[in-house]
C-alpha positions in Angstrom: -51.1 8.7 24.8 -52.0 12.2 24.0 -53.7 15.8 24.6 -55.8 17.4 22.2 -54.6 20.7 20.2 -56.5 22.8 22.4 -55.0 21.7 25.6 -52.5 24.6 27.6 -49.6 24.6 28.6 -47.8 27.4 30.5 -44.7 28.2 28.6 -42.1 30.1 30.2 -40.4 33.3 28.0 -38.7 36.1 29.4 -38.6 35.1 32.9 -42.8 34.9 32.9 -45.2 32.2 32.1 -47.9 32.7 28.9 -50.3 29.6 28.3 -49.7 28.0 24.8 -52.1 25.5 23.4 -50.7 21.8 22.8 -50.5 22.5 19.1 -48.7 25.6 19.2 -45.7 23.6 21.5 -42.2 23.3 20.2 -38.6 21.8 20.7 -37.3 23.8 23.0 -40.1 25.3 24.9 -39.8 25.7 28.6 -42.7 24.1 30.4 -44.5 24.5 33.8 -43.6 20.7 34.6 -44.5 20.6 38.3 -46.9 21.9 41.5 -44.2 24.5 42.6 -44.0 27.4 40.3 -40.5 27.6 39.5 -40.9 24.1 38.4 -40.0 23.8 34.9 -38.8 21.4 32.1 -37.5 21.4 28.3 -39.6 19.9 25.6 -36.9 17.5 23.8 -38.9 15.1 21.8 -42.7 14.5 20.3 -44.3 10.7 20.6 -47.1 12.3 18.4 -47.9 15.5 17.0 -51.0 15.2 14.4 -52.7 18.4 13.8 -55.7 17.2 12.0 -56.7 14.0 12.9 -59.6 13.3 15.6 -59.5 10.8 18.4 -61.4 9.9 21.3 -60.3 11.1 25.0 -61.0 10.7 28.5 -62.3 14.0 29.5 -61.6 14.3 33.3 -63.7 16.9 35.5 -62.0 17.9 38.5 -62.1 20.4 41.9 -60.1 21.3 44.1 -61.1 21.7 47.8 -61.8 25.8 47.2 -64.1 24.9 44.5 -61.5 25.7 41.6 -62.7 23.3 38.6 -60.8 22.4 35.8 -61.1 19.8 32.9 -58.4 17.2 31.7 -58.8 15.9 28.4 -56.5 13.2 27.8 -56.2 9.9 25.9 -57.2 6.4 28.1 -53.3 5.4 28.0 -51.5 8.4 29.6 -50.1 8.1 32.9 -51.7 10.7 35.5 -50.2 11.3 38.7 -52.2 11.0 42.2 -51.7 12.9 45.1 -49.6 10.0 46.5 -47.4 9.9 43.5 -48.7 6.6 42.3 -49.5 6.7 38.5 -52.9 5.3 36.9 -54.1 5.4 33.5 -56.3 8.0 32.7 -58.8 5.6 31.2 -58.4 3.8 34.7 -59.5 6.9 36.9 -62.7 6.8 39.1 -64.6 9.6 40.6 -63.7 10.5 43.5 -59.8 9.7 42.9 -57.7 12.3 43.6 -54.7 14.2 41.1 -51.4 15.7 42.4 -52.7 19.1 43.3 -55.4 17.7 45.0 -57.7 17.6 42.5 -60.8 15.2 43.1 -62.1 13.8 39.8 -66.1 14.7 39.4 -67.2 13.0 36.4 -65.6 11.5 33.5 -66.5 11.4 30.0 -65.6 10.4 26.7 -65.4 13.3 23.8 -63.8 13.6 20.8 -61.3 16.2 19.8 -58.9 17.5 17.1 -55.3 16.9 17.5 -53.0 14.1 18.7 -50.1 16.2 20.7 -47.4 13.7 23.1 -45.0 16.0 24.4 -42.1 14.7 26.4 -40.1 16.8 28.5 -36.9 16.3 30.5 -38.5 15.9 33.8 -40.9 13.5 32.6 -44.0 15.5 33.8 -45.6 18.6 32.5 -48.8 20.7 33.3 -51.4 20.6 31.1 -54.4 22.5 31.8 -53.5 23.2 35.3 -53.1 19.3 36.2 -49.7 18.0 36.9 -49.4 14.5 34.3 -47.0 12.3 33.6 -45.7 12.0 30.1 -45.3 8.5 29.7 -48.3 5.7 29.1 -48.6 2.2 29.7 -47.1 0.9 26.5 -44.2 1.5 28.2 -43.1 1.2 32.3 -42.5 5.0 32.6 -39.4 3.8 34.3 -38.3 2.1 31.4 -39.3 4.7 29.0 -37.6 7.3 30.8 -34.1 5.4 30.8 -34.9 4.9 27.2 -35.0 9.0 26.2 -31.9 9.1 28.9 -30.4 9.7 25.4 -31.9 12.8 24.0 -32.4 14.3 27.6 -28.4 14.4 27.6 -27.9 15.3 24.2 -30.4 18.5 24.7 -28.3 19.3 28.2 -24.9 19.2 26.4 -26.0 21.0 23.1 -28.4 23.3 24.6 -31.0 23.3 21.7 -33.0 20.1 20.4 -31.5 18.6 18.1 -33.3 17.3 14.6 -32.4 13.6 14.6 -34.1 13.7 18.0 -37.1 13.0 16.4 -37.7 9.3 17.0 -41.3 9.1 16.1 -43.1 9.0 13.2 -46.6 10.7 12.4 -48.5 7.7 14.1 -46.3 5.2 15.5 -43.8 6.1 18.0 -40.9 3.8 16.8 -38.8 4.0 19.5 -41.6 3.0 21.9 -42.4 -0.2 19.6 -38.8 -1.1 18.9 -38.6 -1.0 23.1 -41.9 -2.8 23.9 -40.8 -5.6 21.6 -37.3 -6.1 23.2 -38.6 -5.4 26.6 -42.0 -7.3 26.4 -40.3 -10.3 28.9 -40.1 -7.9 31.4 -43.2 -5.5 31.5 
C-alpha cells in the first residue's frame, strides 16, 4: 500500500506549495490533500517508509479532458478515489475508469520501482503526482482504519508537532494494521 521514492507531493512552506518527492516526506509536512488548492493535510504517521528496497506497482496512465496526462504509480492495494467518491483498489482499476479530478485511466502497467513510501495524513487523502488518493488500502476498511489513527490525528492536533511514539509501524509490517485486521477480521 505504497508510492515509490520518486512519487511528488506538493508540500506547503511559507504560505506556497514546492513539490517534494515521496522519500524526501516527513512528520509534520503540510500536504496538498485535496482538488481545491487550499486543501491541505499534516503527515502524522508512516505505514512504510523503505528507501532501498524494490517492489512492483500499478503504474496508472491517465488524461484529463484538456489533454493534461499524468502517471500514477502506486501499489495494487491502495485505495484510489473515483470521481464519484467511491474507492477501488488500484490493482482493481480499468481503462477507461475515471479518478477524482476527472482523470480517465489510459493504460495500465506493471513496473518496478525503488522505495516503499505509505504516508498517512490527517484528512485521510493526499495528492500524489497530481491525483487525489486515498491513504488507506484494503487490508483495512478505510473507515475502520481511519477511527483506528483517530488516536494520533488528536495527539498531533493537541501537541502541534508529531510526536515519536507515533510511529506504530515497523520497517515492513505495519503493526497496528495487523494487530486491527486480526481483531476486526469478523467484521471486514
Amino acid at each position: 500500500a505504497c508510492f515509490p521514492g520518486h512519487a511528488t507531493v506538493q508540500v506547503r512552506t511559507s504560505g506556497k506549495f514546492e513539490i517534494k518527492l515521496m522519500k524526501d516526506l516527513e512528520l509534520g509536512d503540510v500536504v496538498r490533500s485535496g482538488i481545491g488548492a487550499d486543501e491541505v493535510s499534516t503527515v502524522f504517521a508512516f505505514g512504510h517508509r523503505v528507501a532501498t528496497e524494490w517492489t512492483n506497482y500499478v503504474a496508472l496512465n491517465l488524461f484529463d479532458a484538456g489533454g493534461q496526462s499524468r502517471t500514477l504509480e502506486v501499489s495494487a492495494d491502495h485505495l484510489l478515489i473515483k470521481r464519484d467518491g467511491s474507492m477501488l483498489a488500484a490493482g482493481d482499476v480499468a481503462v477507461d475508469d475515471v479518478l477524482a479530478g476527472d482523470f480517465a485511466v489510459s493504460t495500465i502497467n506493471s513496473v518496478q520501482r525503488e522505495g516503499i513510501f505509505h504516508p498517512h495524513t490527517i484528512s485521510g487523502t493526499m495528492m500524489v503526482d497530481g491525483i487525489l488518493v486515498s491513504c488507506y488500502t484494503t487490508s483495512v476498511r478505510s473507515r475502520i482504519a481511519h477511527a483506528l489513527l483517530s488516536a494520533p490525528r488528536l495527539l498531533l492536533r493537541h501537541f502541534k508537532t508529531p510526536l515519536p511514539f507515533v510511529r506504530f509501524f515497523d520497517r515492513h509490517h505495519p503493526t497496528l494494521a495487523l494487530c486491527s485486521r486480526r481483531l476486526l477480521s469478523p467484521f471486514n
